[in-house]
N, C-alpha and C positions, 0 to 999 in steps of 0.2 A: 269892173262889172256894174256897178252903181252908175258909173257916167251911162253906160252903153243901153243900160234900160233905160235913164233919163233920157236920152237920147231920142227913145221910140216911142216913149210916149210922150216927148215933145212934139215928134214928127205925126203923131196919130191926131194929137190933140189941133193942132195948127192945119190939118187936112180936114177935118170936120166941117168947119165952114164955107170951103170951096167946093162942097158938094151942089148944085142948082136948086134953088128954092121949094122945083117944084117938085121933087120929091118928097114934101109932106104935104100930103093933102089927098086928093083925090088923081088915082093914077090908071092904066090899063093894062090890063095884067098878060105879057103876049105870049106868055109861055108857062106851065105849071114843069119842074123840073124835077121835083120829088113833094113827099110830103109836108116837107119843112123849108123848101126855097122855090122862090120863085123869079119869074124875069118882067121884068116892067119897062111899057116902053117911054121912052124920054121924045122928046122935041126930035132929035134925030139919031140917036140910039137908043140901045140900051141897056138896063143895070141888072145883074142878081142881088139881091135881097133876101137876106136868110131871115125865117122867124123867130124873133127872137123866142127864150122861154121856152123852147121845145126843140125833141132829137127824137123822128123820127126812124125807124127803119129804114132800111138802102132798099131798093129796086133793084141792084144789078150786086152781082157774086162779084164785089171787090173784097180787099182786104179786111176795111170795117165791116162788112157783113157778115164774115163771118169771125171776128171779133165780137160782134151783137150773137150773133148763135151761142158762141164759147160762154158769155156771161150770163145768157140768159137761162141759158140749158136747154134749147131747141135746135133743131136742123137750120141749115142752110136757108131750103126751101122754105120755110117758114116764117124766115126772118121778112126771104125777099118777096112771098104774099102779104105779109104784114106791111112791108114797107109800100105797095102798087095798090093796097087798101086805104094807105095813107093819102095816098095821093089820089086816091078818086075821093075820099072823103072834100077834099084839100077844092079838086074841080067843082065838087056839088055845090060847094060853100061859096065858091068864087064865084062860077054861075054864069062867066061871061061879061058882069054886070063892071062898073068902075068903082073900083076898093080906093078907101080910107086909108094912107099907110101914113104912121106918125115912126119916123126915123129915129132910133134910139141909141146909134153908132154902128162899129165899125168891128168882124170878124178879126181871126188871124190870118180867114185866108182872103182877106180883103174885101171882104161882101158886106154890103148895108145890115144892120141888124134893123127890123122891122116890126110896129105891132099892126097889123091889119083889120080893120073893122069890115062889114057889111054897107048897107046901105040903110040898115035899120040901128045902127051905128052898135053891133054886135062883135064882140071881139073876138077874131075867127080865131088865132092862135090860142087864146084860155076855152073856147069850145073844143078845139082839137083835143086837148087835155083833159075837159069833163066828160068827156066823150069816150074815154079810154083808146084814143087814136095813136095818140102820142103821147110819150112820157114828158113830164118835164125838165127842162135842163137847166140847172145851177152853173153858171161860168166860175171854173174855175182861176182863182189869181195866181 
């Protein structure tokens, strides 16, 4: 068991750097996918990028969403108003405009972890959270 997690995060650690450069710094945000990921275009693709520090509410009646209702003690519906609140919050702040993202690693389900700034070099992910948009999320080890 010891080797088999060595293993993965050997494999994680050693994938970090073959990501392209230009994923820190200033990027184009082509897609908003909920209130805590988004999609950024590359030279000729592109990446999701989860925010780091934050777990918004789902959009759509999956399994987690209504996981999020059970914990929180609300309806369905309410989860996944909160969650389509998140993400317009998420639009307003983006704006259209070309985001700051400083790369901070790498999900479980393989997505960039990301903190995103403004152009006022505002950190849109710790706004989400003073804002009461979104909670904050502690990675668990």
């Amino acid at each position: 068991m010891k080797k088999m997690i060595l293993v993965l995060f050997s494999c994680l650690f050693l994938t970090l750097p073959c990501y392209p450069q230009e994923l820190s710094g200033f990027v184009k945000v082509s897609r908003i996918i909920d209130g805590d990921t988004v999609e950024i275009q590359l030279k000729e693709t592109t990446a999701k990028v989860r925010l780091a520090g934050i777990d918004c509410f789902e959009t759509s009646k999956i399994h987690r969403a209504y996981k999020q209702a059970y914990l929180n003690q609300i309806s369905i519906d309410e989860v996944i108003l909160k969650g389509c609140e998140a993400k317009c919050h998420l639009q307003h702040l983006i704006d259209a405009q070309n985001i700051k993202v400083e790369i901070v690693g790498i999900d479980k389900y393989g997505r960039l972890l990301g903190i995103f700034y403004d152009k006022n070099n505002l950190n849109i992910n710790q706004t989400l959270i003073n804002r009461g948009i979104c909670p904050k999320y502690v990675y668990k080890n």
